[in-house]
C-alpha positions in Angstrom: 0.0 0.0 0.0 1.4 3.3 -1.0 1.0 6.6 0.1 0.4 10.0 -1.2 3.0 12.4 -2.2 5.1 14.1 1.5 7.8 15.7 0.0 6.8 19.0 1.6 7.2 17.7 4.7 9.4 18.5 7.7 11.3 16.1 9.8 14.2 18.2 10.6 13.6 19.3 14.1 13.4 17.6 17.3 12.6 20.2 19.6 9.8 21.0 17.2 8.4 17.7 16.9 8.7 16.9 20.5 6.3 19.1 21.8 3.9 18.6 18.8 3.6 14.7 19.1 7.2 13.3 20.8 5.8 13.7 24.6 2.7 12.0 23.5 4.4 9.5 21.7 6.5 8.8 25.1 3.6 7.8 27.1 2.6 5.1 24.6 5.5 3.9 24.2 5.8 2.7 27.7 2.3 1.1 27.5 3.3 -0.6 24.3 6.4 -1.7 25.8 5.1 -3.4 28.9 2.5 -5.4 27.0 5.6 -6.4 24.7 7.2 -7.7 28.8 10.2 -9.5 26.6 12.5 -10.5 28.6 15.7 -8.8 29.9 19.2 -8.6 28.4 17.6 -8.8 24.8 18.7 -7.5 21.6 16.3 -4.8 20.7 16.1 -2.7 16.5 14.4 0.4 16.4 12.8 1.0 13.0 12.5 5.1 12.0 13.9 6.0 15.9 12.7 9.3 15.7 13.8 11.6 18.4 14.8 8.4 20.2 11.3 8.4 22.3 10.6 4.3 21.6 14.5 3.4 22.3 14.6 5.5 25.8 11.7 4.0 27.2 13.6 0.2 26.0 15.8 1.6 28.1 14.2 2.6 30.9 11.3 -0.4 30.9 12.7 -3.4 29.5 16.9 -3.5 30.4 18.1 -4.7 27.1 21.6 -6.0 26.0 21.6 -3.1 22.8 19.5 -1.0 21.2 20.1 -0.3 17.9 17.6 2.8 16.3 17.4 3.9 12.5 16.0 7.0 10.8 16.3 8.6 7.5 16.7 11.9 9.0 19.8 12.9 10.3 18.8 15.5 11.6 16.8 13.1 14.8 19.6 10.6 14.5 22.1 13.1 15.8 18.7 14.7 18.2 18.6 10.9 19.6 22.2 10.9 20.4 22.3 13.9 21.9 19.4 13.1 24.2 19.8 9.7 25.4 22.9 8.8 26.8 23.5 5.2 27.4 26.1 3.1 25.8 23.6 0.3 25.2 21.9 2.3 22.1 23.5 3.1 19.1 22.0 5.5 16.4 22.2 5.6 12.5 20.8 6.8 9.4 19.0 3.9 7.4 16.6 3.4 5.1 13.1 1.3 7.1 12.5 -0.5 3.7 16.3 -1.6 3.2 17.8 -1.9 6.7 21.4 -2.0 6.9 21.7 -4.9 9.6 22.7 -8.7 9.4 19.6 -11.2 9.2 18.7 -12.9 12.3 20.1 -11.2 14.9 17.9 -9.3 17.1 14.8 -10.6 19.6 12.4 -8.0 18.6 12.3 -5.3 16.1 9.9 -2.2 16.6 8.7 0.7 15.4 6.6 4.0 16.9 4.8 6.4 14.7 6.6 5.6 11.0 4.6 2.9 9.1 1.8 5.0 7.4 4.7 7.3 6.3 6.8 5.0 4.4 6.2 4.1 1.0 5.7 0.5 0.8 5.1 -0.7 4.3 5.4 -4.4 3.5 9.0 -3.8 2.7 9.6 -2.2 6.0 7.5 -4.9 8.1 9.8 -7.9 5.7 13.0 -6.2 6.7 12.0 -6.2 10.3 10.7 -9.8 10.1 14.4 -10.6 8.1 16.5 -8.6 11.4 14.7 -11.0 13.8 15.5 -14.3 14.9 13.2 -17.5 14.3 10.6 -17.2 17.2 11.7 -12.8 17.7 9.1 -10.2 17.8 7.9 -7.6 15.4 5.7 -5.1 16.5 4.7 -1.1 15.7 2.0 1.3 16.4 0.5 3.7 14.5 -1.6 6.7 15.5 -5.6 6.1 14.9 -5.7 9.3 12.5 -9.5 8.9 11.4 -10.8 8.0 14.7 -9.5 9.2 18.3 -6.3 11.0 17.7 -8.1 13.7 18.7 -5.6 16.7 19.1 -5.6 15.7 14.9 -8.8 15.7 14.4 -10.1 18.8 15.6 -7.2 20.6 13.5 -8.1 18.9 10.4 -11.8 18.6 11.1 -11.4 22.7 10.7 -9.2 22.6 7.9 -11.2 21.0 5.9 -14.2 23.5 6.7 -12.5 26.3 5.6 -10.0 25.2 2.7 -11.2 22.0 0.2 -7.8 21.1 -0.6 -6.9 20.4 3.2 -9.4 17.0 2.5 -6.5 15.0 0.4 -4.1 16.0 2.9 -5.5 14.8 6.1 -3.6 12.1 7.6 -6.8 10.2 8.5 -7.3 9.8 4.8 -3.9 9.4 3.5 -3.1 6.5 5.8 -5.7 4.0 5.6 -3.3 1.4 7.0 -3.8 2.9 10.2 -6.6 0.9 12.0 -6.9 -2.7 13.3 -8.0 -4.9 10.8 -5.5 -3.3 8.1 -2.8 -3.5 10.5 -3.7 -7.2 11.0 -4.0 -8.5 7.4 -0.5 -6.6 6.7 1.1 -8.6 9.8 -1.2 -12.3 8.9 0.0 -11.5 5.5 3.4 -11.4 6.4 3.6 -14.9 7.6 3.6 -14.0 11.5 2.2 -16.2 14.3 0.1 -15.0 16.9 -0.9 -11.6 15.3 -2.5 -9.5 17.7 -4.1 -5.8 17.8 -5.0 -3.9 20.4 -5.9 0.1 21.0 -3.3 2.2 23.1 -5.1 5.2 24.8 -3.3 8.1 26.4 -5.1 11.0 27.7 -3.5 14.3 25.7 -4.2 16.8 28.8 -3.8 20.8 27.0 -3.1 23.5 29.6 -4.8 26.1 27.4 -4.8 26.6 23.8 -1.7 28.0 23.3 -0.4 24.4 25.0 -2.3 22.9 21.8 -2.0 25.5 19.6 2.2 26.2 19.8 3.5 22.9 18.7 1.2 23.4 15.2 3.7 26.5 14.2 7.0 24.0 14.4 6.5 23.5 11.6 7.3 19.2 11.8 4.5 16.5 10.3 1.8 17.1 8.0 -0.6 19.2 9.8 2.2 21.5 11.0 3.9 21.5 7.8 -0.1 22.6 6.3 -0.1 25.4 8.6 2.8 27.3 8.1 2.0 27.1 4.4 -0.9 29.2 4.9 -0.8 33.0 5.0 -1.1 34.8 8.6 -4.9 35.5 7.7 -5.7 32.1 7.0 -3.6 31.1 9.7 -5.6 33.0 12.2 -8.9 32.0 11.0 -7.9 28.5 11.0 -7.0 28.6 15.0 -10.4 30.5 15.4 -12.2 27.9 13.9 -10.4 24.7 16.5 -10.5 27.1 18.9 -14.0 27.1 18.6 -14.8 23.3 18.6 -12.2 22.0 21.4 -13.9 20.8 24.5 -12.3 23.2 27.5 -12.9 22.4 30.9 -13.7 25.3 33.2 -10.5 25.5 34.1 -9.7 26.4 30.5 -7.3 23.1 30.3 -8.4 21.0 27.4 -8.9 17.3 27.8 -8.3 15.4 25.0 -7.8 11.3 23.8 -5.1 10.0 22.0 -5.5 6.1 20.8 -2.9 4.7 18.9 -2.9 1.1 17.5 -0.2 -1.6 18.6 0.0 -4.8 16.5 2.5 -7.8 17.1 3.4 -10.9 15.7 6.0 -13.8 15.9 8.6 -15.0 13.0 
């Protein structure tokens, strides 16, 4: 399954993407990590690391001989290395559908946030299946884009109100591979054992707007990446329009529901 056309995206900046979705991202990660509970001292790979998010909380949760995280970007390869220092991971730039590792040699490969975005996510889900030894674990999870990503939602809910052309670029479309039973037939497909699915939900706790409303202007991901391409005027009515719809407590924090979708398998 392809996807559309995100060559005008940005994935340059950590401390841009961090508060946008890194910090969310965190707090899944150690949910989907515990219900991974492999065991101690293993071998962990780290498919599209990121900011290094997925391979800190490795560290942290499950005490793992090495962890080994790759992303195209090397701008958030050298972010990871600056941010988490332990001599058990290592970071490198590497393609997800054409790893640069020997076959068989890991106990689990992972991956947080990057299948929807790569071009031919069978390739990337083979190559993790290839890193792994007979009986290892692959697993990812995706954000739920259509559904209850809701900090997404409201933004392109609004988007799509005001400007037509924000409809082909809302991630809820564009990445169809990101619910349950598509994650499940690309893992059964696969030739993995014991596919499950199961819904990660996080609660995404705004202080006030400008809390949600900052991390849009970094400029990193699609909907970011959207928004600074739109003049100041357009800008401003856009924020007027989520403001508008976003459920604030009378406190004037925001509570909002983040579900992400985990799905693992055995080779």
């Amino acid at each position: 399954m392809g996807n559309k056309d995100t060559s005008r995206e940005v994935w340059a900046s950590g401390d841009s993407y961090e508060p946008y979705v890194g910090r969310w991202s965190r707090i899944v990660a150690q949910k989907f990590i515990r219900w991974l509970a492999l065991p101690e001292e293993s071998q962990w790979l780290d498919v599209g690391c990121g900011t290094g998010a997925l391979c800190q909380t490795i560290l942290d949760l499950a005490n793992p001989q090495k962890v080994r995280g790759f992303d195209r970007s090397e701008d958030y390869v050298e972010y990871a290395r600056s941010r988490v220092n332990d001599l058990r991971a290592v970071f490198e730039i590497g393609d997800a559908q054409a790893l640069p590792v020997d076959s068989e040699t890991y106990d689990a490969a992972v991956s947080g946030l990057v299948l929807n975005f790569v071009p031919q996510p069978s390739l990337m889900v083979a190559e993790m299946a290839r890193a792994v030894r007979k009986g290892g674990i692959i697993a990812l999870y995706v954000w739920d884009y259509a559904g209850k990503m809701q900090l997404m939602r409201h933004f392109w809910n609004a988007a799509e109100a005001l400007d037509p052309a924000a409809h082909d670029l809302d991630e809820g479309r564009r990445f169809p591979i990101c619910n349950p039973n598509s994650l499940a037939a690309l893992f059964q497909s696969s030739g993995f054992s014991g596919v499950e699915v199961r819904p990660i939900d996080i609660s995404t706790d705004f202080k006030d707007f400008d809390d949600y409303w900052s991390p849009f202007l970094g400029g990193q991901a699609p909907a970011p990446a959207y928004l600074m391409s739109l003049s100041e005027e357009r800008r401003a009515q856009l924020g007027e329009r989520i403001y508008n719809s976003l459920p604030f407590a009378l406190d004037g924090s925001i509570p909002l529901v983040a579900r992400a979708w985990a799905v693992r398998g055995t080779r």
